[in-house]
N, C-alpha and C positions, 0 to 999 in steps of 0.2 A: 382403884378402890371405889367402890359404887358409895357414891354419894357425894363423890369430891370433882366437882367442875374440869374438864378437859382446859390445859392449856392454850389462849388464841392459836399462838403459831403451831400446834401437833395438829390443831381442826383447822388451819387452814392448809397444812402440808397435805394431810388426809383426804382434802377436798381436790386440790391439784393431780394428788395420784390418780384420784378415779376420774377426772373427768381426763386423762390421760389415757386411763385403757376402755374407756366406752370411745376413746376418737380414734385410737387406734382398733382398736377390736372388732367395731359395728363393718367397716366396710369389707374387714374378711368374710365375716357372716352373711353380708349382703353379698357378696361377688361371687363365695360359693358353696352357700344354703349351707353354711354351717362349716366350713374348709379351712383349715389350719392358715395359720397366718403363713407359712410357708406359702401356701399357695397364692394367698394375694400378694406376693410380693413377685408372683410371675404374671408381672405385666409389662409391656413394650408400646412405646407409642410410634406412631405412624412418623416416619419420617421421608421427609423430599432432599431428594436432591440428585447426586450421581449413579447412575445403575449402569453394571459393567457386566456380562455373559462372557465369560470366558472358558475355554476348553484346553485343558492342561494334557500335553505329553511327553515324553522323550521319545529323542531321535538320534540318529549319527551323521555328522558332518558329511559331505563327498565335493569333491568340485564338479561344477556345473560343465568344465571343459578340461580336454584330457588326451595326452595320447596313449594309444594301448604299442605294448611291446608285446607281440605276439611272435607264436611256434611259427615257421617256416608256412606261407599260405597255399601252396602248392603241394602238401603234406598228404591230402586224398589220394592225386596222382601217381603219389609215391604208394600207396595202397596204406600209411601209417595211418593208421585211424586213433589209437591210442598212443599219448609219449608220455613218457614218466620223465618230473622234473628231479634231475640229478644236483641241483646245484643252484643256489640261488642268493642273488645278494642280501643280506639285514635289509626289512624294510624298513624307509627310512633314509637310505645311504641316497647321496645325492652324486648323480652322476652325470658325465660330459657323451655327448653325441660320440658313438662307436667305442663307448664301453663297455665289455663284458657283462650281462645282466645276471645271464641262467644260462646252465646247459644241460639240455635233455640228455636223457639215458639212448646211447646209440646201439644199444645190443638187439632194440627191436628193429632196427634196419639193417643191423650186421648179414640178418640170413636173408633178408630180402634182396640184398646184391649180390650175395654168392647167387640166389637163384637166378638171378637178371644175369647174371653174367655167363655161367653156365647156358642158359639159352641165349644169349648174344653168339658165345662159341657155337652152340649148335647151328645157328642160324647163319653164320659165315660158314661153319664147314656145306650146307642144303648149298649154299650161295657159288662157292667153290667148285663143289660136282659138279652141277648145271652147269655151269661156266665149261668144266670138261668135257662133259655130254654135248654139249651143244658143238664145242670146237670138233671134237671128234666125228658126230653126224653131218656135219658142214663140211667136211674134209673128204670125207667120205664121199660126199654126194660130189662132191666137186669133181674128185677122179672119175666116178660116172662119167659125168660129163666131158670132161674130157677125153678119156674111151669110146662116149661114142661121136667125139666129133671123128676122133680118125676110122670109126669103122661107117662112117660117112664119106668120106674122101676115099676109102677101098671103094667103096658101093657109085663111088660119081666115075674111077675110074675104071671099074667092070665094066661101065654102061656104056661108057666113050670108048673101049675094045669091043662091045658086042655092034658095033655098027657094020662090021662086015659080015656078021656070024646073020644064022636064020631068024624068022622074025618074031619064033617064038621063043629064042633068045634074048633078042632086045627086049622085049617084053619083059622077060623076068627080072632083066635088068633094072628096067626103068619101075617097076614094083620094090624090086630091092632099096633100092635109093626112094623112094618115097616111104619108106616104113622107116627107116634110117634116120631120114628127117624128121619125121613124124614123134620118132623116140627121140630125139633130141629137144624137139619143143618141150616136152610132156616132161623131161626132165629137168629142163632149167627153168619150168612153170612150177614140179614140184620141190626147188632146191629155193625158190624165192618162197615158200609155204614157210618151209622147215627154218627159213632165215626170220621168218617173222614169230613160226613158234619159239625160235631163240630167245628171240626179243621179248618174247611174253614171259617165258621160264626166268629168264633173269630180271624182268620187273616184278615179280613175283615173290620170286625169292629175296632180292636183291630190298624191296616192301618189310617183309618178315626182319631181313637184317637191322634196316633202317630203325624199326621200330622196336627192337630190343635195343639199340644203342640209344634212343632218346630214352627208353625208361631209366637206365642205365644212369644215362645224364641225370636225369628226373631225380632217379635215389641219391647221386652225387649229391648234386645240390641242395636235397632234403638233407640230408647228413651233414652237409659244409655250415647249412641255415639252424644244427642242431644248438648251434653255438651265439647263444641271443644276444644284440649288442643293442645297445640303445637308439633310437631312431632322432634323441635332441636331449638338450640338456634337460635335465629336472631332477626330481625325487621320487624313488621309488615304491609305489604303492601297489601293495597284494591286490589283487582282484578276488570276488566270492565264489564260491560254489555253488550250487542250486539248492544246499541245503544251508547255507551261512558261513560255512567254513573259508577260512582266507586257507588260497593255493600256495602251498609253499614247499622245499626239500621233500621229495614223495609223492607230490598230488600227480593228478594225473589230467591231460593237457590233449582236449581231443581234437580232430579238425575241424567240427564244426564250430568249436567255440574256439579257438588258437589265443583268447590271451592270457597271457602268464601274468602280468603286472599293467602299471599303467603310471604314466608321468605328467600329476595331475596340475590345471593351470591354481595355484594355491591366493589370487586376487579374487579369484570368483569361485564360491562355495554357500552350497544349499544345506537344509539339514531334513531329510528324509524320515517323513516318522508313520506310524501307522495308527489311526483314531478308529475306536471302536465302531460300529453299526450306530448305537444309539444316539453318538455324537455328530458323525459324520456330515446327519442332514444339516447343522447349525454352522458347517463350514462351507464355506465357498471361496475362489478364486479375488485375489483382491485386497483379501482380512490383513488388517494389522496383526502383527505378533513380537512379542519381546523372547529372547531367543539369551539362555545363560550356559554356561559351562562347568561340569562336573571337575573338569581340572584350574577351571578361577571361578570359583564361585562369586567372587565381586566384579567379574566384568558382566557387562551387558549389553547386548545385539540387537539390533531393532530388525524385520524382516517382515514379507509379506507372503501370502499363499500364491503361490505362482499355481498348482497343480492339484487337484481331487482328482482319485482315481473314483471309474465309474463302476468297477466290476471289484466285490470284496475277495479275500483271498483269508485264507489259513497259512498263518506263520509256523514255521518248525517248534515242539512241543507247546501248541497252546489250545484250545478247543475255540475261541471267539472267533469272529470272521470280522477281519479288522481292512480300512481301505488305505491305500498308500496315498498321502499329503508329504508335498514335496515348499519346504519353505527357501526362499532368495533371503540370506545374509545382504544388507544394505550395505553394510562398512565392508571393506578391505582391510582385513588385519593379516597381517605377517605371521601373526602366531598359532590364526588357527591351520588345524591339519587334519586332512581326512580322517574319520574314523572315531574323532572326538565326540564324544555323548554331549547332548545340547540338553534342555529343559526347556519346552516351549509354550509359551502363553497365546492364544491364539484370540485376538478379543471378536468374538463374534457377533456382540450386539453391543451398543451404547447410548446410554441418552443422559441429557446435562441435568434435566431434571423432571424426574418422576416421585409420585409417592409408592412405599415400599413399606411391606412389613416382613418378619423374620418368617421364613418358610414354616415354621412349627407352628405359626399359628392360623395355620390355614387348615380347618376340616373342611367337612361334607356332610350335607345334610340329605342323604337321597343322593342325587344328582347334581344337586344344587351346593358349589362352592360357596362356603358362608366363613365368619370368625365370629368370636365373640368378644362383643366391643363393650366398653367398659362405659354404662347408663346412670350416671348418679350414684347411687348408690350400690349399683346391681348391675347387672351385665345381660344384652342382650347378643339375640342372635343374627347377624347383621349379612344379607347374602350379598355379593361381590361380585365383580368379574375382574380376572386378572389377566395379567400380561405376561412378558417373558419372567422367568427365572432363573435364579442361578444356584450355587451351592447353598445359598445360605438365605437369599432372601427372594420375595414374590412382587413383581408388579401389581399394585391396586389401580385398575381403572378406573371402577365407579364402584362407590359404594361406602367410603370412607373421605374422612378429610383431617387434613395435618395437622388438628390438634387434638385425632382421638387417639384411645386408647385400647387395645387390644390383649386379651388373656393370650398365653402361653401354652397352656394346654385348655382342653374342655373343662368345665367345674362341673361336681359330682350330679350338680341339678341340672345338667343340659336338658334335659329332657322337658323340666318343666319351663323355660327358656321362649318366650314366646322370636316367631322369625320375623322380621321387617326385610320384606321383600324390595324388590327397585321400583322403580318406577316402571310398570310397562309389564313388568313379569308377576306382579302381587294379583293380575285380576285371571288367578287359576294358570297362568302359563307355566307346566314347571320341567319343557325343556331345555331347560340350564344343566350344562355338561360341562361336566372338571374331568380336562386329559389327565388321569394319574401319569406320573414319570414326563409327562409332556411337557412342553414350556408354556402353554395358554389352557385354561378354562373360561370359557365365551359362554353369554347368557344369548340365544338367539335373538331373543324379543327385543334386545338393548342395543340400540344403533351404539356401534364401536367406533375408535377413532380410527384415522387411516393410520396404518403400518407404519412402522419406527423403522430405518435405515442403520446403518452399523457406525454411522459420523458422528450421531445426537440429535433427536428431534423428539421432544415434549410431547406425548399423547396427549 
């Protein structure tokens, strides 16, 4: 009612309210030219302390040593080049040294020994003739020979009655008996020929035989080998296919590759995983890694990078070109089993204490990595250089200190925002370059600290 005195405490209640939202109110307006109080409430301060780069995948178990149960390895020779597995045990099933594993489908050898065998017979009956032929032409010549020893002994005693006869008698005599002998050298010179063409014919052939009965043998024995027994005791684990597929009842089992399974040593086991292009280069040989299991999700493994591959590859149905990292399991556990899906942490950088702010609040101004740091009442534009990063937050090397304050997004006035340069880069240098997607933004002109190791060492 105008004209009637306000009570003390309403005008001193009324005096607390407003000097409430002018304390609350002014640094929105300050921080962002006019920007909802929402906005000022997106501030983050700089903090120090633990900074961890980690590279998350999944992988599958395998053990590190292994014996394989393979097809028959003489299987070429047999000319099998493809077997089809007929028969295989539950992977899983754990078996004793000369147990039944697998057995291959033998009907692709079935016509392979009728055909071997069938030419083994032909090659005994070649073997057989010759042996005829030869006894026959040997027999033959023999009688020759002996024919003409005795029409040599006619021809010695013509010559010894022609001593009284005339002397062109003797003569013809002593011609007769020299042609006599003469045929008789010439034929037991050509009967030692034919004894040694024997010898040839039946090395020959006798060759030909030989060597259908070892193929013979050869397919036996691929056929006896189609029946796969364990080579030691363990457990039986599928092997892959070149496309992922585990070989099992049906697959098919060639000689260049011959194993069907394998009987893995289960103390010593890796977990196999594949890290994208972009990660890759942040791995190397050496890295700590915490390593868990999709079937106990509460245990947890500790392991290390034993292996980066150097050459990337394309996984079946995927387009990335991803590299094979191969991690060593520390513990010996009894439980784990090839084939198990791992989750693997792979820490590839850390330090005990750095300053850090939330990756969102990091722009760019130009080239130039900046934030905007929170000035009294208002907010300036503050350039930086940073360090690694990770999912979530950014190394600050220079350019901040651990009791500022940093905006969350840009405010509506960046523009009008004046920059406070570093030291070294304010007098015009503004080849300062922020790697997008990279792990460092380096100001050239700003001597940097030496490089941080993956143990912990404070820039």
């Amino acid at each position: 009612m105008k004209g009637i005195p306000m009570p003390r405490f309403i005008r001193k209640r009324w005096f607390l309210t407003t000097v409430a939202v002018v304390v609350v109110g002014t640094p929105a307006l300050l921080l962002g030219g006019g920007a909802s109080n929402e906005d000022a409430s997106l501030v983050a301060p700089v903090k120090r302390g633990e900074f961890r780069v980690n590279v998350t995948t999944s992988g599958e178990l395998v053990a590190r040593d292994f014996v394989s149960i393979t097809a028959p390895p003489n299987a070429r020779q047999a000319e099998a080049y493809q077997m089809k597995i007929a028969s295989i045990v539950p992977e899983g099933t754990r078996v004793k040294q000369g147990d039944v594993v697998a057995e291959l489908d033998r009907s692709t050898l079935a016509t392979k020994m009728a055909e071997v065998t069938l030419a083994l017979q032909k090659a005994e009956a070649v073997y057989e003739q010759a042996m005829l032929d030869s006894t026959l032409n040997l027999s033959t010549a023999r009688e020759e020979i002996r024919t003409m020893e005795l029409g040599l002994e006619e021809k010695k005693l013509a010559k010894e009655q022609a001593v009284y006869e005339a002397p062109s008698v003797r003569r013809q005599a002593e011609i007769d008996l020299e042609k006599a002998q003469r045929a008789l050298a010439q034929a037991k010179a050509d009967y030692a020929t034919k004894e040694e063409q024997a010898r040839a014919k039946m090395r020959e052939v006798g060759a030909d035989v030989n060597r259908e009965r070892n193929k013979l043998q050869v397919v036996q024995d691929v056929m006896a080998g189609f029946t796969i027994t364990a080579p030691s005791d363990g457990m039986v684990i599928y092997v892959k296919e070149w496309n992922g597929k585990k070989k099992t009842t049906g697959s098919q089992v060639n000689a260049w590759d011959p194993k069907v399974a394998t009987l893995p040593d289960l103390t010593k086991m890796e977990s196999v995983t594949y890290v994208n292009e972009i990660d890759v280069r942040k791995v190397a040989v050496g890295q700590p890694a915490m390593l868990t299991l999709d079937a106990d999700p509460t245990k947890t493994l500790t392991g290390r990078v034993t292996s980066v591959a150097n050459v990337g590859e394309q996984r079946p149905n995927t387009d990335a070109k991803v590299f094979e990292v191969k991690i060593v399991v520390s513990e010996a556990d009894t439980t784990l089993r090839p084939g198990m899906t791992t989750g693997n942490v792979i820490e590839t950088f850390r330090t005990d204490s750095v300053l850090y702010v939330p990756l969102e609040a990091l722009n760019s101004e130009g080239d130039i990595p900046i934030v905007f740091r929170v000035s009294g009442g208002g907010a300036v534009k503050q350039e930086v250089v940073t360090g690694m990063m990770n999912d979530d937050e950014v190394i600050i090397l220079q350019g901040l200190e651990e009791d500022d304050r940093v905006l969350m997004s840009a405010p509506k006035n960046r523009d009008d925002l004046r920059l406070e340069r570093l030291p070294g880069s304010a007098r015009g240098d503004d080849s300062t370059t922020m790697r997008v997607g990279g792990d460092t933004a380096v100001a050239p002109s700003v001597p940097l600290p030496a490089p941080a190791d993956t143990t912990g060492v404070t820039p």
